[in-house]
C-alpha positions as CSV (number, residue, x, y, z in Angstrom):
1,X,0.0,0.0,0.0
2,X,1.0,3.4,-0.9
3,X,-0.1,6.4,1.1
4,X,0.9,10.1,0.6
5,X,-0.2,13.9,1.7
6,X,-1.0,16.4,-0.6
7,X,-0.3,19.6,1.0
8,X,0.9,23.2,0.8
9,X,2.6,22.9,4.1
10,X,5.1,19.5,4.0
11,X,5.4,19.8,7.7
12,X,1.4,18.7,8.2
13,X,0.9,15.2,9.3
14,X,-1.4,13.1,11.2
15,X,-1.0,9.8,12.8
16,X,-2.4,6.3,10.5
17,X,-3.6,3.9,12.0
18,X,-4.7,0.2,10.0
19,X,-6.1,-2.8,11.3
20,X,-5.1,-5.7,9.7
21,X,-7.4,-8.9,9.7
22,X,-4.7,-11.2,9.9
23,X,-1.3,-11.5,12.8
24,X,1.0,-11.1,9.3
25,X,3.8,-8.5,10.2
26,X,4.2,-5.4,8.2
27,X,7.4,-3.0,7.5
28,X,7.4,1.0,6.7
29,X,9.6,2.8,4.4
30,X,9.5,6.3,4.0
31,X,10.5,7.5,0.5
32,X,11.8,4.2,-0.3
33,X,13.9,3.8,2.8
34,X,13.5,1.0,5.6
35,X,11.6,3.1,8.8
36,X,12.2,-0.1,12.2
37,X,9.3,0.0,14.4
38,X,9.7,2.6,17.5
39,X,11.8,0.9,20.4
40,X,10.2,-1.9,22.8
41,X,8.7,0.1,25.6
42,X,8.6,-2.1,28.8
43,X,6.1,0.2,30.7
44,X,3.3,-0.5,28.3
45,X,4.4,-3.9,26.9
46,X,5.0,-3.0,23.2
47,X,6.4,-1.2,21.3
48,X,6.2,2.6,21.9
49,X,4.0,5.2,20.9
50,X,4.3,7.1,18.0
51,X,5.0,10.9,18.6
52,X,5.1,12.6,15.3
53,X,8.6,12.9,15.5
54,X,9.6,12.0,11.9
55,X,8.0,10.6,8.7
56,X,7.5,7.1,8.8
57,X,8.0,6.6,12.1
58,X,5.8,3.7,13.3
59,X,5.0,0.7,15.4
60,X,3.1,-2.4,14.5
61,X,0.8,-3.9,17.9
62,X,0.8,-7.7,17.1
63,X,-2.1,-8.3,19.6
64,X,-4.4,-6.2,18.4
65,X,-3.6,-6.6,14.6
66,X,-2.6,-2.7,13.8
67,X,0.1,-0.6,12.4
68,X,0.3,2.9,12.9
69,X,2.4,5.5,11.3
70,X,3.2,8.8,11.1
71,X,3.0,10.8,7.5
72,X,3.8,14.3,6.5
73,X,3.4,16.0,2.9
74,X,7.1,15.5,3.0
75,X,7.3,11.7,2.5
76,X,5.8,8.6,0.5
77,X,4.8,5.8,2.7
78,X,4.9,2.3,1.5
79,X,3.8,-0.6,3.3
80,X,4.5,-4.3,2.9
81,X,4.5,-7.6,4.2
82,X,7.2,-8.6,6.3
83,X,8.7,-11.8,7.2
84,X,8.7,-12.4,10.6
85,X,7.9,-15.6,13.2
């Protein structure tokens, strides 16, 4: 899936979130570069929140089936499958 902002102002974003109907991971890359999942965060179990720090960054919840990302007009998001056990 492909996802992009069209915008006057690059620096507008907004957080994504998609539920998936299956536990299959999934991988960001932001203008066609790798984006890893936020770091593990042990006070809330998984992995942290996203903050709207960058394009791309994200985290995928592997309980609960979702991936969330963050996207501004500056960036391309494209999101695949990824292989993982």
């Amino acid at each position: 899936m492909r996802f992009a902002v069209k915008s006057m102002d690059e620096l507008t974003g907004f957080t994504v979130t998609i539920f998936y109907p299956s536990a299959e991971s999934r991988q960001v890359f932001a203008n066609g570069e790798y984006v890893e999942y936020n770091q593990w965060d042990m006070d809330i179990n998984q992995y942290g929140n996203v903050t709207q720090k960058f394009c791309g960054e994200n985290r995928y919840v592997g309980v609960r089936n979702y991936l969330e990302f963050y996207i501004t007009g500056e960036c391309e998001i494209v999101v695949r499958p990824r292989n993982a056990i």
